[in-house]
C-alpha beads as a LAMMPS data file, in Angstrom:
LAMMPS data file: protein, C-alpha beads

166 atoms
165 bonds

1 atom types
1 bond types

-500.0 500.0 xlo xhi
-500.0 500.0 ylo yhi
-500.0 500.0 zlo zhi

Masses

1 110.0

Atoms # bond

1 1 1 0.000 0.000 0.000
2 1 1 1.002 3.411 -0.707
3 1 1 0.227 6.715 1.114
4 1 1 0.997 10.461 -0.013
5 1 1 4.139 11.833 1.365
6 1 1 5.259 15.396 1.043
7 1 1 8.818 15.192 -0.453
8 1 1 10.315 17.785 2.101
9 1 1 9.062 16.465 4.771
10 1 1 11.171 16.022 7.653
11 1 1 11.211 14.679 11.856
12 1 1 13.417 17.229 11.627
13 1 1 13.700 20.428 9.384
14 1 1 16.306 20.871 7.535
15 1 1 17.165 24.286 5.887
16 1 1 16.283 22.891 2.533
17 1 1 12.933 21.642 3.783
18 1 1 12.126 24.614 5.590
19 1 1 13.067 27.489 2.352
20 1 1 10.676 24.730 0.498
21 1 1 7.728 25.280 3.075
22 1 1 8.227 28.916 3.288
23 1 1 8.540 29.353 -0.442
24 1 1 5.467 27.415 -0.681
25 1 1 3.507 29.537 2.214
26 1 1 4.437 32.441 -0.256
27 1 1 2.991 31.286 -3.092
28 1 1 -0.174 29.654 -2.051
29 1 1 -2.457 32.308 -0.226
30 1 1 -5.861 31.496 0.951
31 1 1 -7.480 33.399 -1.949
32 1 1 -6.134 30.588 -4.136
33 1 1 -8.798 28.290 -2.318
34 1 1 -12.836 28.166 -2.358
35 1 1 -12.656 28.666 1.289
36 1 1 -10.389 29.882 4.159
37 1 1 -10.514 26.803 5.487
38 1 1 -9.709 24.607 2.215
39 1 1 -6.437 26.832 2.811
40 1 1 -6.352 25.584 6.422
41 1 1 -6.371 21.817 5.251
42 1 1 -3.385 22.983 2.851
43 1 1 -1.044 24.433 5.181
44 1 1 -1.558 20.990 7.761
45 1 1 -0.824 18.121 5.124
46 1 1 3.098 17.991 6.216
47 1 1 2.735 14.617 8.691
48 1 1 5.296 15.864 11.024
49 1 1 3.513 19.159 11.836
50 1 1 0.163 17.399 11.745
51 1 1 1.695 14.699 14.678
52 1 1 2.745 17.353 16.882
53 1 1 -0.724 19.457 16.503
54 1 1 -2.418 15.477 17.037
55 1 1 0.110 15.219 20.095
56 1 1 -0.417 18.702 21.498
57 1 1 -4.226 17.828 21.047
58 1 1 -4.071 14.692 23.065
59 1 1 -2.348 16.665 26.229
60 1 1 -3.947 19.677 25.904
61 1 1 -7.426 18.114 26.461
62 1 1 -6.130 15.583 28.983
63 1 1 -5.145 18.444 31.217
64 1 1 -8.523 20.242 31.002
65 1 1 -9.633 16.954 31.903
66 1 1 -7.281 16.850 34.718
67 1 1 -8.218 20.588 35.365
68 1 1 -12.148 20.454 35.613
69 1 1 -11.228 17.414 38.028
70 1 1 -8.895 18.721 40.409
71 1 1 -11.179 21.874 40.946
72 1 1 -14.704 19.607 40.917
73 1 1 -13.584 16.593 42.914
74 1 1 -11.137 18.090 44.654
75 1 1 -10.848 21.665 45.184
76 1 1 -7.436 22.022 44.598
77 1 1 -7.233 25.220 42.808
78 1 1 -3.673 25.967 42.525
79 1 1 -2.883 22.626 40.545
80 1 1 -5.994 23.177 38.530
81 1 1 -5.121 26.327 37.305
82 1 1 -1.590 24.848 36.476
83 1 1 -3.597 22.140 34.474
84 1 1 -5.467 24.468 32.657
85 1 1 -2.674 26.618 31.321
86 1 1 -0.736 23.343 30.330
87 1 1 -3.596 22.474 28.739
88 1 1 -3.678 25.649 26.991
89 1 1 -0.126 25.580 26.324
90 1 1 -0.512 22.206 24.841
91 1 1 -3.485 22.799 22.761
92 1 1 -3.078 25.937 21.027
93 1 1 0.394 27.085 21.390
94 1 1 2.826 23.992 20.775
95 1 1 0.956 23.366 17.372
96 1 1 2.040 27.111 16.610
97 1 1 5.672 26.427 17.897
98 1 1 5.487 23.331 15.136
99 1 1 4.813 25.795 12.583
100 1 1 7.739 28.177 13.345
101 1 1 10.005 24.455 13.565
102 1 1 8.817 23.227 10.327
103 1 1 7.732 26.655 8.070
104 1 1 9.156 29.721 9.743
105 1 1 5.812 30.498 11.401
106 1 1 4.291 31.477 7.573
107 1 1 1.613 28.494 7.597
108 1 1 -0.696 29.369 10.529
109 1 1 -3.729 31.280 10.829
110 1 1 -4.442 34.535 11.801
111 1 1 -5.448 35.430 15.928
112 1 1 -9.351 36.075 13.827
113 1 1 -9.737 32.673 12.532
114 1 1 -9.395 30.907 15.412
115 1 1 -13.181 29.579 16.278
116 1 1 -13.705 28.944 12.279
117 1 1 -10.506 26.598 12.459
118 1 1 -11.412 24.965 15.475
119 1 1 -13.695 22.246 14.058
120 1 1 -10.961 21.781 11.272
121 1 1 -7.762 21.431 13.254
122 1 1 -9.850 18.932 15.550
123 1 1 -11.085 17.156 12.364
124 1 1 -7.383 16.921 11.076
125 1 1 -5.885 15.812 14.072
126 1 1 -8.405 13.202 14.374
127 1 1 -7.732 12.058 10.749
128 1 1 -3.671 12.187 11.610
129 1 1 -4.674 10.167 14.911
130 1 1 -6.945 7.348 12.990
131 1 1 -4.631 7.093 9.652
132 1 1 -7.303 8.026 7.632
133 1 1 -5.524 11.403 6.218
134 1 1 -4.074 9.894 3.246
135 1 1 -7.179 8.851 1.868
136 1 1 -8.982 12.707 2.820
137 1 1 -5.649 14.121 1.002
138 1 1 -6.179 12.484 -2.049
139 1 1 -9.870 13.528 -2.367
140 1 1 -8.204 17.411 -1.802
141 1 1 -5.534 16.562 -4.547
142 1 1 -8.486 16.431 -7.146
143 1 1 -10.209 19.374 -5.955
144 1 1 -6.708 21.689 -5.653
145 1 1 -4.764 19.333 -8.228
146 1 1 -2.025 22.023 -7.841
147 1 1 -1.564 20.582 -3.958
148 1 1 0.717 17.697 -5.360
149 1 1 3.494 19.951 -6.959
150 1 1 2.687 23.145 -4.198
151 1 1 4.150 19.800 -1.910
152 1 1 5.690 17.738 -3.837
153 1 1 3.429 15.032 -3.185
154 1 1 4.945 11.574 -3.758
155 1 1 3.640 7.882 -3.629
156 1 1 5.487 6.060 -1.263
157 1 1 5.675 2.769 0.169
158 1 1 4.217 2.161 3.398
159 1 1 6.331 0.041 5.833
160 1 1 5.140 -1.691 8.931
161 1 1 2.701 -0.210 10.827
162 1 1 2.387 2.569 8.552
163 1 1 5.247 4.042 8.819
164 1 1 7.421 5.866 6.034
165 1 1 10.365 3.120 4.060
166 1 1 13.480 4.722 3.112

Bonds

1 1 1 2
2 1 2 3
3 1 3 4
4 1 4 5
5 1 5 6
6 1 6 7
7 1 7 8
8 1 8 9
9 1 9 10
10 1 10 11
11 1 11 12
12 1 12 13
13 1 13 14
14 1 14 15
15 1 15 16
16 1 16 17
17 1 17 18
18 1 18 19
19 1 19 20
20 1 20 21
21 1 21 22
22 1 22 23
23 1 23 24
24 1 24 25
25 1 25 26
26 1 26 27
27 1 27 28
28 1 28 29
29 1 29 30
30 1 30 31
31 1 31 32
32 1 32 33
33 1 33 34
34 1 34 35
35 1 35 36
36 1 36 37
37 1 37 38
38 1 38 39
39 1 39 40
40 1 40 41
41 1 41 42
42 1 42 43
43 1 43 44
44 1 44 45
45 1 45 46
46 1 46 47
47 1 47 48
48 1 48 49
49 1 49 50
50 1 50 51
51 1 51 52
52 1 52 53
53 1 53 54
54 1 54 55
55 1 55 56
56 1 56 57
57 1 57 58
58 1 58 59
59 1 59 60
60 1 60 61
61 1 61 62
62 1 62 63
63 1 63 64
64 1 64 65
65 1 65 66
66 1 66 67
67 1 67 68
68 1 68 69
69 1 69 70
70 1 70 71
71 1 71 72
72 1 72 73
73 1 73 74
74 1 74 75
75 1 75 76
76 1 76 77
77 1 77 78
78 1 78 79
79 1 79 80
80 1 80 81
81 1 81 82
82 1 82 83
83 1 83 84
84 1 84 85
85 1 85 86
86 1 86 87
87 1 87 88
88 1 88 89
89 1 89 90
90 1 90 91
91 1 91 92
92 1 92 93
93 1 93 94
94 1 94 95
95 1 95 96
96 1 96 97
97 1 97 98
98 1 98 99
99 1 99 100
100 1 100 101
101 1 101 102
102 1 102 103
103 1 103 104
104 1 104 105
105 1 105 106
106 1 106 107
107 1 107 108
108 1 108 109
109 1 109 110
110 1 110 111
111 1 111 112
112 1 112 113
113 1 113 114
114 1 114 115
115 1 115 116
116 1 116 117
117 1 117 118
118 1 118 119
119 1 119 120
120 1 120 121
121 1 121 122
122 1 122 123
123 1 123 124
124 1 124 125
125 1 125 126
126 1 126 127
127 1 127 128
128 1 128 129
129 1 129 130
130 1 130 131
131 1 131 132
132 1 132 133
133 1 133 134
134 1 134 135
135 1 135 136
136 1 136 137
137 1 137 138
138 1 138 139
139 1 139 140
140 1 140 141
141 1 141 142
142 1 142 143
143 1 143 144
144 1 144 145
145 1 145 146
146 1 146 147
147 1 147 148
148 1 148 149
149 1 149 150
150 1 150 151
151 1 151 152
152 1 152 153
153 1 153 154
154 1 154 155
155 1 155 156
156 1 156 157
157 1 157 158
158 1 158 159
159 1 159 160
160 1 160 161
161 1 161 162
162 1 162 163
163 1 163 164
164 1 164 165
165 1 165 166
């Protein structure tokens, strides 16, 4: 089985990769696209950024989990508040600090868009989390055909487990 891979994608950046993702963050504005948020999808289809917005997901609403609990069940306010800001931290600003790893900060939205991308970032980061982005990323390809060359989109091999050969 195959899968989608961006070509200059990376665990980590190099300074090839990244002048490829700003370059690309340049080019491809969110006029190009129906709708702001067909942009949004655009900007997330690296797999590296997407697992670190996925991971920062994960924490971030296990610690307002752990939050709402140690305030409800057990008062402690203190170590609830501490929850909630790490859960803040986790959810929205490591996914930003993923951007400035990966792209130089150019593939994020704006401070304004942040409800309207809500429901997609979740929706992404549940697709990274399930494996079921590849199959979503080819349905985009067709719409915005110019997605595989704007990322260099290649087939490759998937190994064991899913991950990436070579």
């Amino acid at each position: 089985m195959k899968s989608l891979k961006p070509r200059y994608s990376r665990p980590v950046p190099t300074k090839a990769s990244r002048a490829f993702h700003k370059e690309r963050n340049r080019r491809y504005t969110p006029e190009q696209f129906n709708t702001y948020n067909d942009w949004f999808y655009f900007i997330h289809i690296d797999p590296y950024t997407r697992a670190l917005h996925a991971l920062g997901m994960v924490i971030g609403v296990s610690s307002y989990a752990l939050s709402l609990y140690l305030f409800v069940s057990t008062g402690l306010q203190l170590e609830a508040f501490v929850a909630l800001f790490s859960g803040a931290f986790f959810f929205y600003v490591f996914p930003l600090l993923s951007h400035y790893l990966y792209d130089g900060g150019g593939a994020k939205s704006t401070p304004d868009k942040f409800l309207p991308t809500l429901l997609p970032v979740i929706h992404i980061n549940l697709m990274t989390l399930t494996g079921r982005f590849d199959p979503w990323l080819r349905e985009f390809v067709k719409k915005y055909p110019f997605t595989r060359e704007a990322w260099a989109l290649e087939e490759v091999p998937e190994g064991p487990k899913g991950l990436r050969e070579g």
